[in-house]
C-alpha positions as CSV (number, residue, x, y, z in Angstrom):
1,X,-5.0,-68.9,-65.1
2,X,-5.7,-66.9,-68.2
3,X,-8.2,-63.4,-67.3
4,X,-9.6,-61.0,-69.7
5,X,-10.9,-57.9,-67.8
6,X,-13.7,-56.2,-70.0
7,X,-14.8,-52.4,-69.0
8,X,-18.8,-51.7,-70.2
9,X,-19.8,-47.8,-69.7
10,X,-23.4,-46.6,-70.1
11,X,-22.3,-46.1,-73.7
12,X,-21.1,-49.3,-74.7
13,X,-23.1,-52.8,-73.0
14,X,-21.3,-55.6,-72.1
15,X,-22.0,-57.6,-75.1
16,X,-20.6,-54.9,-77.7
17,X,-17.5,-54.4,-75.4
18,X,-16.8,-58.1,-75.9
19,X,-17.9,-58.7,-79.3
20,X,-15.1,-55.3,-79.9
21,X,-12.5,-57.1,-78.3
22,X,-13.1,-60.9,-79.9
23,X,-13.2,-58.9,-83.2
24,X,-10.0,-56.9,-83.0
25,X,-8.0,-59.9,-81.8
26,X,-9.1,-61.9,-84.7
27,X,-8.1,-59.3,-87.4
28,X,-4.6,-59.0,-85.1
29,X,-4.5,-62.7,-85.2
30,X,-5.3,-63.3,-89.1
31,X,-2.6,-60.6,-89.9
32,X,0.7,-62.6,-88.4
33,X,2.0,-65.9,-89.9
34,X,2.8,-66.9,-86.5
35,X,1.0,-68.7,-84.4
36,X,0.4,-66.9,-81.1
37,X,-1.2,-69.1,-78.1
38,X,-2.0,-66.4,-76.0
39,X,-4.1,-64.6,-78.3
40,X,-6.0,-68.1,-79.6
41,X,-7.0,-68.4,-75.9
42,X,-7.9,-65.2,-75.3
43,X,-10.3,-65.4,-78.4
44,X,-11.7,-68.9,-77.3
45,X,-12.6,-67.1,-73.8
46,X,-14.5,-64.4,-75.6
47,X,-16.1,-66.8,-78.2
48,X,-17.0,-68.6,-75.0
49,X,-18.3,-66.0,-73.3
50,X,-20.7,-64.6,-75.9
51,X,-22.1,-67.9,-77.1
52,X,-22.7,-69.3,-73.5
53,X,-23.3,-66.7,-70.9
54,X,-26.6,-65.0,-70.8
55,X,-26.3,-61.3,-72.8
56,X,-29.7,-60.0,-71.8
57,X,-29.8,-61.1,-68.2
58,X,-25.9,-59.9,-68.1
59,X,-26.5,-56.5,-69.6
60,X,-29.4,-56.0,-68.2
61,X,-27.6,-56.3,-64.0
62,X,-24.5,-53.8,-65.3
63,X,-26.5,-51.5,-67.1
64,X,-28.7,-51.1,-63.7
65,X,-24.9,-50.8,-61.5
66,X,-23.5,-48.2,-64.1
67,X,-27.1,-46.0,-64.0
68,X,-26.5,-45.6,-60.5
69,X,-23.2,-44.4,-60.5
70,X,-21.0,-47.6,-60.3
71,X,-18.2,-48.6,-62.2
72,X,-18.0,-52.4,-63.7
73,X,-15.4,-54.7,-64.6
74,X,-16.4,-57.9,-65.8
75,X,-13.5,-60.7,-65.1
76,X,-13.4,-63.9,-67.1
77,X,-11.4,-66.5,-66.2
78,X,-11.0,-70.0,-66.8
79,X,-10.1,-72.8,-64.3
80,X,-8.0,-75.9,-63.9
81,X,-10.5,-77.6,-65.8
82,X,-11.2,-75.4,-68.1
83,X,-14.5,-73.8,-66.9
84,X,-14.9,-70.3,-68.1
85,X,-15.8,-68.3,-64.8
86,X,-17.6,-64.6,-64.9
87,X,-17.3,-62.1,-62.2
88,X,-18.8,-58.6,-62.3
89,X,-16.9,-56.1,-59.9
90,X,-18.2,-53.1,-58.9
91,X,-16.3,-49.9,-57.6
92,X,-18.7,-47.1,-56.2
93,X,-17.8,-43.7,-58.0
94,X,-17.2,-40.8,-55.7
């Protein structure tokens, strides 16, 4: 099961942590002659993810978990059948 694990801080929302990623990978992707399935997927997950999932309602739940101290991981993941699946973990800083 392919996962992407994307990090937002109080400086950088989910959304512009994602779009960073799916952008990068691209330019990484366009520069080799070769084609490279694990990089195709992961930008399909991220393409995915931006045009599907919710940004406001999504941005708006971390940004309130990071403001009071917590630390986010967002998981994507996609199933046997291809679902893309979003988790947000949370880790209490000390």
């Amino acid at each position: 099961m392919k996962t992407i694990i994307l990090t937002p801080t109080a400086k950088e929302c989910i959304e512009t942590v994602a779009k960073r990623r799916y952008w990068s990978l691209v330019e990484e992707y366009t520069k080799t002659e070769e084609i490279e399935e694990e990089k195709e997927a992961e930008i399909e997950m991220l393409r995915r993810f931006l045009e599907e999932e919710d940004m406001g309602q999504l941005r708006s739940e971390i940004e309130n978990r990071v403001n009071k101290g917590e630390s986010i991981q967002v998981i994507l993941q996609l199933d046997e059948k291809n679902n893309l699946k979003v988790r947000i973990l949370t880790q209490i800083r000390p």
